[in-house]
C-alpha positions in Angstrom: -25.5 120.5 78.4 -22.7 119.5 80.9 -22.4 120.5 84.4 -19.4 121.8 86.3 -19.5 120.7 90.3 -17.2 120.9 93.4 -15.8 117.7 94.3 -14.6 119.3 98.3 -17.2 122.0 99.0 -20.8 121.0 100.6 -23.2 121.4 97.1 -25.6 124.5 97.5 -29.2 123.3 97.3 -27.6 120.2 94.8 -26.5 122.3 92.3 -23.8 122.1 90.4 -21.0 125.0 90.1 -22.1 126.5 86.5 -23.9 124.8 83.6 -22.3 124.5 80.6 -24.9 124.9 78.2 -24.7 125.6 74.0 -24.5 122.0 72.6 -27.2 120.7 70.5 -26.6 117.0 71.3 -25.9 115.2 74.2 -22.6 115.3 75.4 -20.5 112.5 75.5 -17.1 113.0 76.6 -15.5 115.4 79.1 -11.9 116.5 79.8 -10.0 118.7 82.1 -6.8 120.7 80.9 -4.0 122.0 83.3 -4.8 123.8 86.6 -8.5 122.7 86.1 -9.0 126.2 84.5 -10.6 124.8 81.7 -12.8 121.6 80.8 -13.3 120.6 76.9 -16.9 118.9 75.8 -17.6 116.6 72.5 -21.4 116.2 71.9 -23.4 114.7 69.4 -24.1 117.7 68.0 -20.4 116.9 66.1 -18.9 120.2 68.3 -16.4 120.6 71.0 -16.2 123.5 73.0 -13.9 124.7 75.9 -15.1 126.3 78.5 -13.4 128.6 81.7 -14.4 126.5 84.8 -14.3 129.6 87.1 -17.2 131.4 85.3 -18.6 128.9 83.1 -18.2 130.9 80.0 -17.4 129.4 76.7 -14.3 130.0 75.1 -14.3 128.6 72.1 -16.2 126.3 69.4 -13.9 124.1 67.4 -15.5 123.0 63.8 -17.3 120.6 63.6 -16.5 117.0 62.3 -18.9 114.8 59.9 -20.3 112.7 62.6 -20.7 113.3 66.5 -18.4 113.7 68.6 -16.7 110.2 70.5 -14.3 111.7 72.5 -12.5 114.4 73.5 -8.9 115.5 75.4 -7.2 118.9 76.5 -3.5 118.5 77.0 -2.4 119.8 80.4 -0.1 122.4 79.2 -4.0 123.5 77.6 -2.5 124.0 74.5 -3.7 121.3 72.3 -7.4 119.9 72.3 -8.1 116.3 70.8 -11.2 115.0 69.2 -12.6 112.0 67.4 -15.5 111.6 65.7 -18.0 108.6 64.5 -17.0 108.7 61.0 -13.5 108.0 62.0 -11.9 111.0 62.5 -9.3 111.9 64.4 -7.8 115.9 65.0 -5.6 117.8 67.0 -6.1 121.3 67.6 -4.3 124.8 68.4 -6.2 126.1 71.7 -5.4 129.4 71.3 -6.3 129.7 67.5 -8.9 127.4 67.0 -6.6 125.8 64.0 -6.6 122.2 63.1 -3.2 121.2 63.3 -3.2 117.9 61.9 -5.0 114.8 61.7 -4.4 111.6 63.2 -4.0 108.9 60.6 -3.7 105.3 62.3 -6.9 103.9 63.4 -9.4 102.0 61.7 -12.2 102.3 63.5 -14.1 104.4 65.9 -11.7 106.3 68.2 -13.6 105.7 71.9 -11.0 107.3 74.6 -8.2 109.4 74.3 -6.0 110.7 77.1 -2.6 113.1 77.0 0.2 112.2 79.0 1.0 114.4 81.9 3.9 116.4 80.3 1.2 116.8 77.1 4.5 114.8 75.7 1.9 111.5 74.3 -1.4 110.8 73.4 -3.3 107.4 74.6 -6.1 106.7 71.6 -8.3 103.5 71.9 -10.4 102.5 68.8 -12.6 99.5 68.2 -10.6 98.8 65.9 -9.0 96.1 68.4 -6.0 98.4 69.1 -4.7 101.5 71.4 -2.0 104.1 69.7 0.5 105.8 71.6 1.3 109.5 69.9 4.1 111.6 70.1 3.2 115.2 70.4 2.6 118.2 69.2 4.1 116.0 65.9 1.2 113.6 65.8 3.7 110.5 65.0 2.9 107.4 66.2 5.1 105.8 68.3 3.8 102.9 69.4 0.3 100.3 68.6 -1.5 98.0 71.3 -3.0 95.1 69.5 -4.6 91.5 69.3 -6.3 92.0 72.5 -10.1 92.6 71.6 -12.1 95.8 70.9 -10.1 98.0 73.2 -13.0 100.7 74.6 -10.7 102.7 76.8 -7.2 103.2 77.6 -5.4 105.3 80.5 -1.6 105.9 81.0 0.3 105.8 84.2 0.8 109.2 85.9 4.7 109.0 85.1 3.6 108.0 81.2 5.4 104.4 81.6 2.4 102.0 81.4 -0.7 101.8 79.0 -3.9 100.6 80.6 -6.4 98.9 78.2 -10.1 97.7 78.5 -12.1 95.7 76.5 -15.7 94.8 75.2 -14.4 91.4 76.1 -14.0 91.6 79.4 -9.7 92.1 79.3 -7.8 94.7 81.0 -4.4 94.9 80.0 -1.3 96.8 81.6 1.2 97.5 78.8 5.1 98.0 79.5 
C-alpha cells in the first residue's frame, strides 16, 4: 500500500491522510499529477493505479506489464500516465480511457525514473542502460539522448524544462544544457 499525508497540517495521531491500499506488491514509485488531485502508484505487483487524493479512492487500474512495475509519472495536465517495467518496458497512457497510447522504443535497459516536464510538453526517462532520453509528447518521439556518463539511476528537469539533471551508480551528477 502507499500512504497519502499532509506536508503543512499538524499529523492526527501520526496518521497519514488516506491509505492507498489494492496493490499486491510493494510499491515502488510514486507520482503527483496537476493540482495534486491525483497521485499515480507502480508496484511489484506489475499494476499502476491512480488514485483521487481528496478521498483516497482509486480511479483506475492500468494493465499490467510482464514484470513489476519500476517507475511511474502522471503528466501535470493529468492527462497522460507513464510506466516502465523490469522487462523493459516502456508505455504511455490515456488517463481518462485507460488506453495505451504508445510504447516507448529507445532504451535498452531497465527504465529507473521518469519525470514530465511542467507544460506535460517532455518526458525525462533514465535507464541503466548508461543513458537518459528526453521525449516529446503526447508523440512519444525522441528528441534528445544523455550518454557515456555511467548507469544513470535518476534524472530530473529544471522547472522551466531547460536543463537535464542526471545521477549515477557511479557517483556522477550531471547538469545537461
Amino acid at each position: 500500500s502507499a500512504a497519502l499525508w499532509s506536508a503543512t497540517a499538524a499529523p492526527k495521531e501520526g496518521l497519514p491522510l488516506h491509505r492507498l491500499e489494492g496493490h499486491g506488491g510493494w510499491v515502488v514509485s510514486a507520482a503527483f499529477g496537476h493540482g495534486d488531485d491525483a497521485v499515480i502508484t507502480g508496484s511489484g505487483d506489475k499494476i499502476a493505479k491512480l488514485w483521487n487524493t481528496s478521498s483516497g479512492e482509486m480511479l483506475r487500474s492500468l494493465p499490467e506489464h510482464n514484470a513489476a512495475l519500476l517507475s511511474v509519472a502522471l503528466s501535470p495536465d493529468g492527462r497522460l500516465a507513464f510506466t516502465s517495467a523490469g522487462d523493459n518496458s516502456t508505455r504511455l497512457w490515456d488517463v481518462a480511457t485507460g488506453l495505451e497510447q504508445r510504447q516507448l522504443k529507445g532504451h535498452r535497459g531497465w527504465v529507473v525514473s521518469s519525470s514530465f516536464s511542467p507544460a506535460a510538453e517532455t518526458l525525462l526517462t533514465s535507464s541503466h542502460d548508461n543513458s537518459a532520453q528526453l521525449w516529446g509528447m503526447p508523440a512519444g518521439r525522441r528528441l534528445q539522448s544523455f550518454e557515456g556518463i555511467g548507469d544513470v539511476l535518476s534524472a530530473a528537469l529544471s522547472p522551466d524544462g531547460r536543463l537535464v539533471l542526471t545521477g549515477t551508480r557511479e557517483g556522477l551528477a550531471t547538469v545537461w544544457d
